[in-house]
C-alpha positions in Angstrom: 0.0 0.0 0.0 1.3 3.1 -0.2 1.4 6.3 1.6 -0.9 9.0 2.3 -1.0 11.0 -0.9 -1.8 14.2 1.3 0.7 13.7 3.5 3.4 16.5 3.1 6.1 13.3 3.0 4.4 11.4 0.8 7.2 11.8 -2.2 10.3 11.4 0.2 8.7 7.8 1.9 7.3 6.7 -1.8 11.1 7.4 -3.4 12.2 5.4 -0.3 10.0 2.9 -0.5 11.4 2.0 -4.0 15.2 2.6 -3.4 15.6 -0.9 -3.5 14.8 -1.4 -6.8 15.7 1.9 -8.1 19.1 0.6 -9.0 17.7 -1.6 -11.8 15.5 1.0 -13.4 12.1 -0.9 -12.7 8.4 -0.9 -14.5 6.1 1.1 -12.0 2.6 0.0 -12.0 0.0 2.4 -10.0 -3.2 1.5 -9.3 -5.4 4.4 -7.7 -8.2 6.5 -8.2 -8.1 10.1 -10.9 -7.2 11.9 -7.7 -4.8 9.8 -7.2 -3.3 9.9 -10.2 -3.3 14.1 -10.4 -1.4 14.2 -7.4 1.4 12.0 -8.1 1.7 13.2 -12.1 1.6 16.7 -11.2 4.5 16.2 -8.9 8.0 16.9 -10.8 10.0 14.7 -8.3 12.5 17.4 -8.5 15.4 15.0 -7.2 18.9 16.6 -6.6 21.7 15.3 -9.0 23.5 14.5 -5.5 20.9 11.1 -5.5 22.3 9.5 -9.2 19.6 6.5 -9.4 16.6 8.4 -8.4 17.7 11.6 -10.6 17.9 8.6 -13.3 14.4 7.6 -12.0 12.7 10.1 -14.3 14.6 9.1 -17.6 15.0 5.3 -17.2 11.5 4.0 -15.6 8.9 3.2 -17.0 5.0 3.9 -15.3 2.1 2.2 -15.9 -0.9 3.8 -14.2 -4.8 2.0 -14.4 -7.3 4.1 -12.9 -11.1 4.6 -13.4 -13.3 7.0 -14.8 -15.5 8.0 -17.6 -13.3 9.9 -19.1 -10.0 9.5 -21.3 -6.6 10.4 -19.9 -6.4 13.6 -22.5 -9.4 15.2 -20.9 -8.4 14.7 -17.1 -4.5 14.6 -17.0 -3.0 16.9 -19.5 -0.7 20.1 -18.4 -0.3 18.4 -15.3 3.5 19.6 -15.7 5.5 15.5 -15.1 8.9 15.9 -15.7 8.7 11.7 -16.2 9.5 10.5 -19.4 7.7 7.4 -19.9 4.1 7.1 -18.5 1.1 5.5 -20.2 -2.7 5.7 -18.5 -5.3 3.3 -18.7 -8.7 4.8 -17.9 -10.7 2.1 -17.4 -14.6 2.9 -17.4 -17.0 2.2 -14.9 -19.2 0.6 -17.1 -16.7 -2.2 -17.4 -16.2 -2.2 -13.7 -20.2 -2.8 -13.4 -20.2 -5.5 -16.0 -17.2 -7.1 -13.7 -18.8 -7.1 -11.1 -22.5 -7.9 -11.9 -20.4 -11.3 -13.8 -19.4 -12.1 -10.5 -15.9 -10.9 -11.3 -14.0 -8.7 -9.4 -12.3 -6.1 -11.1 -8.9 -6.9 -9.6 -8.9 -10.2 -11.4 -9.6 -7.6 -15.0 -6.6 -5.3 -13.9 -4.5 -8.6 -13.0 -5.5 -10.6 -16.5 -4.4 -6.8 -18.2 -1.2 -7.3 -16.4 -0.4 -10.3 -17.7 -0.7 -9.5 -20.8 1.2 -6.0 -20.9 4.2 -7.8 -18.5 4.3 -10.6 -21.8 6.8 -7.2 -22.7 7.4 -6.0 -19.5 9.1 -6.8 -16.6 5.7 -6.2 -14.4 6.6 -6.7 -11.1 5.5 -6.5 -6.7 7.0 -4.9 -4.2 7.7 -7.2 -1.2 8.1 -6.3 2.4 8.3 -10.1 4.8 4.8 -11.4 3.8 3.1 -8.2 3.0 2.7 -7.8 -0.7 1.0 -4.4 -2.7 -2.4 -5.8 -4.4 -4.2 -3.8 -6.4 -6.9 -1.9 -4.7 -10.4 -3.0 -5.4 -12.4 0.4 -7.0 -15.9 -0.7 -5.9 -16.5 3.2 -5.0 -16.1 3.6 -8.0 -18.9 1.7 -9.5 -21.5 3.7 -11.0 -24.9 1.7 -11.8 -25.2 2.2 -15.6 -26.0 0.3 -18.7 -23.1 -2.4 -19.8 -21.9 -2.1 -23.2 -19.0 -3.8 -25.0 -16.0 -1.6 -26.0 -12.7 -1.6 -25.9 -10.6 0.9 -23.2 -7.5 3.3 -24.7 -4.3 3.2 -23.8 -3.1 6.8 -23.5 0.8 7.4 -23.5 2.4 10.7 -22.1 4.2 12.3 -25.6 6.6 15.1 -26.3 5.2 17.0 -29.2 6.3 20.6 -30.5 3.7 22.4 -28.2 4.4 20.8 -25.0 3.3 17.3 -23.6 0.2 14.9 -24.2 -1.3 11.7 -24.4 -2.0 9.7 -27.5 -3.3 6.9 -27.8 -0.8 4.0 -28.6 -3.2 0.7 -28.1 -6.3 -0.5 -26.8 -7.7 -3.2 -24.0 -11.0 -5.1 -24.8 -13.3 -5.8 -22.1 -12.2 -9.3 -22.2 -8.7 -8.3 -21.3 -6.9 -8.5 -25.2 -4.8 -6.4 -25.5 -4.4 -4.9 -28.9 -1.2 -2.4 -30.0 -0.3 -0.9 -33.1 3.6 -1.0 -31.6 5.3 0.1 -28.5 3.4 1.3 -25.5 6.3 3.3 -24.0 7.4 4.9 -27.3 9.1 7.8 -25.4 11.9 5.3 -24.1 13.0 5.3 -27.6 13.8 8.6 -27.6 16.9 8.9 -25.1 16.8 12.0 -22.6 13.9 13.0 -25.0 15.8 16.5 -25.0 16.4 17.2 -21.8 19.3 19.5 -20.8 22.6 17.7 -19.3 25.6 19.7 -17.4 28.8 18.9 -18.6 32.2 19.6 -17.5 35.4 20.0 -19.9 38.7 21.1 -19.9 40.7 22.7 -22.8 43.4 20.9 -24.2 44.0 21.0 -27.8 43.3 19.3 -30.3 40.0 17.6 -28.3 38.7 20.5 -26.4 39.1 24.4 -27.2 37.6 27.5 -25.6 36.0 30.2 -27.5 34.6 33.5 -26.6 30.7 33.3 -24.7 32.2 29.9 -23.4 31.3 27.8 -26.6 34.0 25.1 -27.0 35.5 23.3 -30.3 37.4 20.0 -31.0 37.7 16.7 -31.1 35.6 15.7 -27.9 32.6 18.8 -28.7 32.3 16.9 -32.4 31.9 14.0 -30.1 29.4 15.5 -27.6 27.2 17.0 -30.0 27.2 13.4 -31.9 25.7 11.8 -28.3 23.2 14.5 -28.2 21.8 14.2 -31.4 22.0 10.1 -30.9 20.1 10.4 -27.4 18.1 13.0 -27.6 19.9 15.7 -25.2 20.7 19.0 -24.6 24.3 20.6 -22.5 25.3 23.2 -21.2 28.9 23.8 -20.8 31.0 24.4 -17.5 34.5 24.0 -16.3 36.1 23.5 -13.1 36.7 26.7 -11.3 40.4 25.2 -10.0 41.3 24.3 -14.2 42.7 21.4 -13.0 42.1 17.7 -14.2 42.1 15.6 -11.2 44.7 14.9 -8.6 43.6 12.7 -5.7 44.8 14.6 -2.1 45.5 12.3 0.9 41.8 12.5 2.3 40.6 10.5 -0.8 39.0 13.2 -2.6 39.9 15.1 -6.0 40.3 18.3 -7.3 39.0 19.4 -11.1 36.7 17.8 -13.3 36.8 14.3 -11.0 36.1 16.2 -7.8 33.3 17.9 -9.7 32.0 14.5 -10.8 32.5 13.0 -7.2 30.5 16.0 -5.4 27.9 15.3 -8.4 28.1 18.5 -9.3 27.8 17.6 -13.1 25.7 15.1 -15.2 29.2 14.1 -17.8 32.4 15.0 -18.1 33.6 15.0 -21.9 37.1 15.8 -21.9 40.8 14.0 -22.1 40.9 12.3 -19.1 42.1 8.7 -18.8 40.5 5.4 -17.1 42.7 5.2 -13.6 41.9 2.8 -10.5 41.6 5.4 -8.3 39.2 7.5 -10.2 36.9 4.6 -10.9 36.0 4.2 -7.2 34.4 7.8 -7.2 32.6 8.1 -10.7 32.1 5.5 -14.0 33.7 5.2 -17.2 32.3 5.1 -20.7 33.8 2.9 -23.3 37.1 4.9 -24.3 37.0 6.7 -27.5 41.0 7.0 -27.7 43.6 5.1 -27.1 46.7 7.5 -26.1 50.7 6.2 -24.9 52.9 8.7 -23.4 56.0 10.0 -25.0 59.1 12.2 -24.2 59.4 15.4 -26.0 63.2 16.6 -25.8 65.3 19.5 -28.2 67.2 18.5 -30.8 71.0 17.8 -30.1 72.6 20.4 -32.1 74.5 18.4 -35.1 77.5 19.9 -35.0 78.7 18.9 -31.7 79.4 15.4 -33.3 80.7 16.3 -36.7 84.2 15.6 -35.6 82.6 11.6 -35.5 82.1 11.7 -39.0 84.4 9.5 -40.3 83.4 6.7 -37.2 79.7 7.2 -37.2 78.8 5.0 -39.6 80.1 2.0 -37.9 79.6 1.5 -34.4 81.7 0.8 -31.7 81.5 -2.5 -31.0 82.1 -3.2 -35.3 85.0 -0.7 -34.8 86.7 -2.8 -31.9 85.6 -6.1 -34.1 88.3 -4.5 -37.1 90.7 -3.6 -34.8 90.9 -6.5 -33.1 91.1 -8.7 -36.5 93.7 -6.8 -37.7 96.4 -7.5 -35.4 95.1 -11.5 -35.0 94.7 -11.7 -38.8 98.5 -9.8 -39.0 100.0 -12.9 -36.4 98.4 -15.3 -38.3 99.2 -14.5 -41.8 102.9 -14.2 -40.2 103.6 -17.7 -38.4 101.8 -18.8 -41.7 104.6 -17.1 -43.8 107.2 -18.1 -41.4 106.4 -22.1 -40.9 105.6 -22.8 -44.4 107.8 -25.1 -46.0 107.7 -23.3 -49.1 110.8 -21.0 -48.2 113.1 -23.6 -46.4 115.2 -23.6 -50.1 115.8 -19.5 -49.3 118.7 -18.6 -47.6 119.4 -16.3 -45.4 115.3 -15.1 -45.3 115.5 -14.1 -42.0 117.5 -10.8 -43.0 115.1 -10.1 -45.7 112.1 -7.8 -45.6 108.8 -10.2 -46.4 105.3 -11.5 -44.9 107.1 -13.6 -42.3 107.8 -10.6 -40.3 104.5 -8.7 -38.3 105.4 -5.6 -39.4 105.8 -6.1 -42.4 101.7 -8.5 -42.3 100.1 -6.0 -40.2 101.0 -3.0 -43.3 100.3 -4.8 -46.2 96.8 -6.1 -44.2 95.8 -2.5 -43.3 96.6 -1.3 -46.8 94.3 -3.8 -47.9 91.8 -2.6 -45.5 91.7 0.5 -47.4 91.6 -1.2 -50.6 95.4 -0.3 -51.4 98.1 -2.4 -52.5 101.5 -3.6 -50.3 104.8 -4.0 -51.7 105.1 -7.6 -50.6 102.5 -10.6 -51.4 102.7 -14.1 -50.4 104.4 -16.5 -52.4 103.0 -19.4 -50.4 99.6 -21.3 -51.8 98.5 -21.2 -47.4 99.3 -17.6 -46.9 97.4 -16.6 -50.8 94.4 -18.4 -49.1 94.3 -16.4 -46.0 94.8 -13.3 -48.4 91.7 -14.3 -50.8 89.7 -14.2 -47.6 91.0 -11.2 -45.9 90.3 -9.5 -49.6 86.9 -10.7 -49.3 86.3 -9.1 -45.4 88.2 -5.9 -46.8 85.5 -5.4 -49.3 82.3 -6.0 -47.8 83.6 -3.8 -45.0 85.0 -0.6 -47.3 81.0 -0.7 -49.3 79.4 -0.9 -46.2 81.5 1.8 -44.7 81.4 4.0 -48.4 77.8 3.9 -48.7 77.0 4.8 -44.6 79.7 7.2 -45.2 77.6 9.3 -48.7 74.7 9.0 -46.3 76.0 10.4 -43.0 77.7 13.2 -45.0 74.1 14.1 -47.2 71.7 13.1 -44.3 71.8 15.2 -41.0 71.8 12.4 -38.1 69.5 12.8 -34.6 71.8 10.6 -32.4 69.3 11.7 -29.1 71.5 11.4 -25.5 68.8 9.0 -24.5 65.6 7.0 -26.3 64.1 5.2 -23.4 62.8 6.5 -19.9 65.3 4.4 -18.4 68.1 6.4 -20.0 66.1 9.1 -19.0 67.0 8.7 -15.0 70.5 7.0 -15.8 71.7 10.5 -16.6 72.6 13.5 -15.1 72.2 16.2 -17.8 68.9 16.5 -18.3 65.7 17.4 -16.2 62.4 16.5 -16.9 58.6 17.1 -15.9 55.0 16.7 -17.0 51.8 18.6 -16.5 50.6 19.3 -12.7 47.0 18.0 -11.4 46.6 15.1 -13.9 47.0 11.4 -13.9 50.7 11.4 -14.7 51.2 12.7 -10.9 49.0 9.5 -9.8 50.8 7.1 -11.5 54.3 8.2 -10.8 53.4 8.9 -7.0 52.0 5.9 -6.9 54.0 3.3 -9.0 56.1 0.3 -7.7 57.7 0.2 -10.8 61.7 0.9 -10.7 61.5 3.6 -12.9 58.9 5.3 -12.4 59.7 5.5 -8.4 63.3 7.4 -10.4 60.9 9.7 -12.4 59.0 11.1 -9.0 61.9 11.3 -7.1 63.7 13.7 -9.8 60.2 15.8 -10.2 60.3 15.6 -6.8 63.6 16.7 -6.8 63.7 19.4 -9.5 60.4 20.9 -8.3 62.1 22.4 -4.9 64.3 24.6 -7.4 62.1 24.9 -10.2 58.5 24.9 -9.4 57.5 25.3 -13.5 58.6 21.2 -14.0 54.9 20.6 -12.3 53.3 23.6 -14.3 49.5 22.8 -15.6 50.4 24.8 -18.7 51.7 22.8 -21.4 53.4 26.2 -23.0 55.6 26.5 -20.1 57.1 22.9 -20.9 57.8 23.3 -24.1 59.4 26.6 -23.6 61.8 24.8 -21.4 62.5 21.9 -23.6 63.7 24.8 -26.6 66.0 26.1 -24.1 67.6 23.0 -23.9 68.3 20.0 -21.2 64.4 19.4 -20.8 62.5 16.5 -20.9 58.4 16.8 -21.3 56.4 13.4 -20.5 53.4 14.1 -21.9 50.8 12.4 -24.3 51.7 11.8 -27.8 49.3 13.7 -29.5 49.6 16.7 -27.9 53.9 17.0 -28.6 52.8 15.9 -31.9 50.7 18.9 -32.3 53.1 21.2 -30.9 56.1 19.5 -33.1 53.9 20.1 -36.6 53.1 23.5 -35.8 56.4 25.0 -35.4 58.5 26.8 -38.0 61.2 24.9 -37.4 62.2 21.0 -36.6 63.6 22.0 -33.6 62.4 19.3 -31.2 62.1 15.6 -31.3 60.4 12.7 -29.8 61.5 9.3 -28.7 60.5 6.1 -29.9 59.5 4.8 -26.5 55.7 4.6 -25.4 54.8 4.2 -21.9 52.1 4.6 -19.7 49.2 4.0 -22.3 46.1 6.1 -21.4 42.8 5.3 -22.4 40.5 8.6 -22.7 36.7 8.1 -21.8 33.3 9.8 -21.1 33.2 10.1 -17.3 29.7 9.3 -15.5 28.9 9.5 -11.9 29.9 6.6 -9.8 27.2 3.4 -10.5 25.3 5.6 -13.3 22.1 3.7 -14.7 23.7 5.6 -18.1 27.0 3.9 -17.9 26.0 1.2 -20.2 24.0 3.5 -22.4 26.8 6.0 -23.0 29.3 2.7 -24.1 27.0 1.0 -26.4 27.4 4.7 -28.1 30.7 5.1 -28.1 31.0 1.8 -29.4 29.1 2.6 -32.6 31.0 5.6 -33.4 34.4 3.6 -33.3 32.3 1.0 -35.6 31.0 4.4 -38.0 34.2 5.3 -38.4 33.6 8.8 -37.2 36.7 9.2 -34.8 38.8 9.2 -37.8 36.8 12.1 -39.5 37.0 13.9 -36.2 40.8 13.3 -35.9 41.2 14.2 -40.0 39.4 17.5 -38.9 41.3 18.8 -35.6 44.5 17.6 -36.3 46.9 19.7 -38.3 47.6 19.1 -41.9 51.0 19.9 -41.9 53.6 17.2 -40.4 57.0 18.2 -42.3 59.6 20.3 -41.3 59.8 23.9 -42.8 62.8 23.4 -44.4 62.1 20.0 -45.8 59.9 21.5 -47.9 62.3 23.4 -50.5 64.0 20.6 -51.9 67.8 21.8 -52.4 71.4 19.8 -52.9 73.3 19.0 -50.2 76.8 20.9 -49.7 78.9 19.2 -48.0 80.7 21.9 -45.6 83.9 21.9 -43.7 82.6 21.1 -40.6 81.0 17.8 -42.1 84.5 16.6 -42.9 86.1 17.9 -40.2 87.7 14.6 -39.0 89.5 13.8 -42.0 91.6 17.1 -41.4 91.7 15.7 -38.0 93.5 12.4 -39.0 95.9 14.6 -40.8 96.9 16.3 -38.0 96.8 13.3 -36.1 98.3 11.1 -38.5 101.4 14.4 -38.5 101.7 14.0 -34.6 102.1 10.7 -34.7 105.0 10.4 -37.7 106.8 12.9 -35.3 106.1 10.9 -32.7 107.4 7.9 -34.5 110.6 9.9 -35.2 111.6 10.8 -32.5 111.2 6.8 -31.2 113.7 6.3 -34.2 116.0 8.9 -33.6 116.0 7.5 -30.1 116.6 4.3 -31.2 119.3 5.1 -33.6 121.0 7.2 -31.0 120.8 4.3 -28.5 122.2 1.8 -31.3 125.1 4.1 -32.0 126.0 4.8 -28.3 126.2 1.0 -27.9 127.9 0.2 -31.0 130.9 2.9 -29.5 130.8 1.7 -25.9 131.5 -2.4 -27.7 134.5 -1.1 -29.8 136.0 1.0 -27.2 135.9 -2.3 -24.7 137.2 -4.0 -27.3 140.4 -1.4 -28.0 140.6 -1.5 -24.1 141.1 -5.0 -23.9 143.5 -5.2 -26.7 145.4 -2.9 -25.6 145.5 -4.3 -22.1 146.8 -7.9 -24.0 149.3 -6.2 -25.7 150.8 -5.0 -22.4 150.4 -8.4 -20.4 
């Protein structure tokens, strides 16, 4: 039974009454007199957006009301002001409630039979308290003694139409209880929010959200909004945090930004770039996401110059350099105890004395000639030490095309040789700081990690954020200023440093290979939303339509070159690009001298020895001759 109607707390204890089922968005069926009826239609169950289901209540249920009278819905229940969607009235006359019960038939057993049929496509259902059940009343007040005719009773459904609200007829009931419909009784339920005005909370971050004058917004995520309220039938309003921030969660469990505006359901959807985190999904819900982001590291360019004196060793690297000059030496010893131990000289005398293969000097020249695809003066005469040749030959010229043709390209080709590519290089070195935008999900995670790394990555903001508060700035224009003055790292989502990286002038920053921390961007619902499902069933068919990739053709920026790559020009090769060969030079000069001055020291040694023997030797003869 339910309440009072009169009673001043009669919508409070009927709401309460059904919070148990609220959750599940159930059919309501009312059975009560026209008085009734007025009073609880006229109502507008004006429920705060604090209470999610039963602010739901008037979108998602559905109400079936049966009451009696000799006259239609239309005439006794329109402009009552409802603000529920989805109601449909069966008046049933008391003409049939005479011929029911003059048959001997109560008109509970009608209503019931009615029921039945109706709940064949509904879920028609009673509310249950221990062993006391709600019946339908029985309306013999209501009986008039008149003449019993056969007819059939409408059933009247609660419409939107251009001049307000009111009932048409959708079907019809027979006397007997058949029920007869043209289609859906609850047509209204097709129509989503049935245009109803939704607040909704965004942020601006470009290309997916942008601000305008009169606070009208454009992008990626607006395209996206007004593609939901077209597909369920809403309007929006706009708003916007008053702190600007995303959402960081503070120590007390609550947030700031858009999430602590959804979690003090101060807002019906948030439509912005914010990612699916554990922490936010205990205080609100998350649509399907729409984009799938990974997080990159924005850095400046290394200025080219600084390693132009690597030239000629840049296009091998340094383990294939260490590879050659360790085979040179080993291949030098070999091809020398080869030329030494082969039989093939035995019949030479005196080959000891003679310049040739057999000595390492004289191996290690002629092989590093060879290396260079020059000749030597001396060449094995033995079939053993050709055979090691033909193969060294062979090793000599895969190495000098390989080297040739990395060499045309490193001279014609600018290279980015970055001082790090991974986030682990990142916090290996010293050089560089780094930071990410304030307030968002990036503090989260890196405060909150276990990971190895990204403990490192909070520590240095930590760090670097007690002398330079900017590294945790919520403006992304403050992070890439840093990063073009040099020694700055900006984590941050790919798109966005994509964005800033085509619009420049000049290609004058660079981003790494490595993606971490993938985000997933979503509609955001208030916690255990009845609209939850509806809202990812949507987004679902636009990833199906294909209309995220119109949206993303539209907002993101044509251009992805370089300026300067557009003018296609020759490459001149300057000084400073050969630079190392005039190095060798002068290395190649300080080393001869080096040499010389070893030989002149040698020489000087082997002369001072050869007059200290002949003057013992004149000593000693002379020292005979006087014995």
């Amino acid at each position: 039974m339910i309440p009072d109607i009169q009673s001043p707390q009669f919508e409070q204890e009927f709401l309460s009454m059904m919070d148990y089922a609220i959750r599940e968005m159930p059919n309501i069926t009312l059975v009560c007199s026209m008085e009734c009826v007025r009073t609880i239609l006229k109502r507008p169950f004006s429920i705060a957006r604090l209470e999610v289901h039963r602010y739901a209540m008037r979108h998602m249920t559905r109400w079936l009301i049966v009451t009696f009278g000799d006259h239609t819905a239309s005439d006794q229940l329109t402009n009552l002001g409802t603000n529920l969607d989805n109601v449909v009235v069966i008046v049933v006359p008391d003409s049939i409630v005479k011929k029911s019960l003059f048959n001997g038939e109560n008109i509970q057993t009608y209503i019931q039979s009615v029921l039945r049929d109706i709940g064949s496509k509904y879920n028609v259902s009673e509310y249950g308290e221990g062993n006391k059940t709600l019946k339908a009343l029985t309306m013999e007040e209501f009986v008039l003694h008149n003449k019993v005719v056969c007819q059939w009773v409408a059933i009247e459904a609660l419409m939107w139409t251009k001049s307000g609200r009111g009932f048409q007829t959708v079907g019809h009931i027979r006397d007997s209880g058949r029920l007869l419909t043209s289609g859906d009784i609850f047509p209204n339920a097709k129509f989503g929010f049935n245009g109803r005005q939704l607040l909704v909370s965004t942020n601006v971050w470009y290309p997916f959200v942008g601000k305008h004058e009169n606070m009208t917004f454009s992008g990626f995520c607006i395209d996206m909004l007004a593609h939901l309220a077209s597909s369920l039938n809403f309007t929006y309003r706009m708003t916007m945090p008053a702190d600007g921030a995303w959402g960081m969660e503070f120590e007390n469990g609550s947030f700031n930004g858009l999430i602590g505006q959804m979690q003090r359901n101060e807002v019906d959807l948030i439509v912005a770039p914010i990612s699916i985190q554990t922490n936010r999904e205990a205080v609100m819900d998350f649509s399907y996401p729409y984009y799938f982001e990974p997080t990159k590291m924005i850095l400046k360019k290394p200025d080219p110059s600084e390693t132009k004196w690597r030239t000629l060793i840049d296009p091998f690297t340094t383990t294939v350099l260490i590879c050659i000059g360790i085979s040179l030496p080993t291949m030098s010893f070999v091809l020398c105890m080869l030329e030494y131990l082969s039989p093939y000289y035995r019949e030479i005398p005196d080959r000891s004395s003679m310049r040739g293969l057999h000595h390492f000097s004289d191996s290690f020249w002629y092989l590093y000639g060879a290396l260079l695809t020059q000749g030597g003066e001396h060449l094995s005469d033995a079939v053993s030490g050709r055979t090691l040749l033909s193969f060294w030959w062979l090793f000599c010229i895969a190495m000098m095309a390989t080297y040739s043709g990395n060499l045309i390209a490193f001279l014609t080709v600018s290279k980015e040789k970055l001082p790090f590519d991974t986030i682990s290089g990142m916090v290996g070195q010293d050089e560089y700081r780094w930071g990410t935008i304030g307030g968002t999900a990036f503090i989260d995670i890196f405060k909150t990690s276990q990971q190895h790394v990204y403990r490192k990555v909070w520590n240095g903001l930590v760090r670097f954020n007690e002398s330079d508060g900017n590294v945790l700035s919520s403006d992304p224009d403050i992070h890439i200023s840093k990063v073009l003055d040099g020694n700055y790292v900006f984590l941050g989502d790919k798109t966005y440093s994509e964005i800033k990286m085509r619009t420049r002038k000049e290609c004058d920053m660079v981003m790494t290979k490595e993606e971490f921390l993938p985000l997933q961007y979503a509609i955001g619902l208030p916690n255990n939303s009845p609209y939850t499902r509806l809202f990812a069933n949507e987004i679902l068919g636009i990833h199906e339509s294909g209309l995220l990739q119109i949206w993303k053709l539209k907002h993101w920026p044509k251009r992805s070159t370089c300026f300067s790559s557009l003018v296609p020009e020759a490459t001149v090769v300057n000084v400073i690009d050969i630079q190392s060969a005039f190095y060798l030079i002068g290395i190649g000069i300080v080393v001869a001298g080096t040499v010389l001055l070893c030989e002149c020291g040698f020489s000087y040694w082997e002369r001072q020895k050869g007059t200290m023997y002949n003057t013992d030797k004149v000593i000693h003869k002379h020292t005979k001759s006087i014995t």
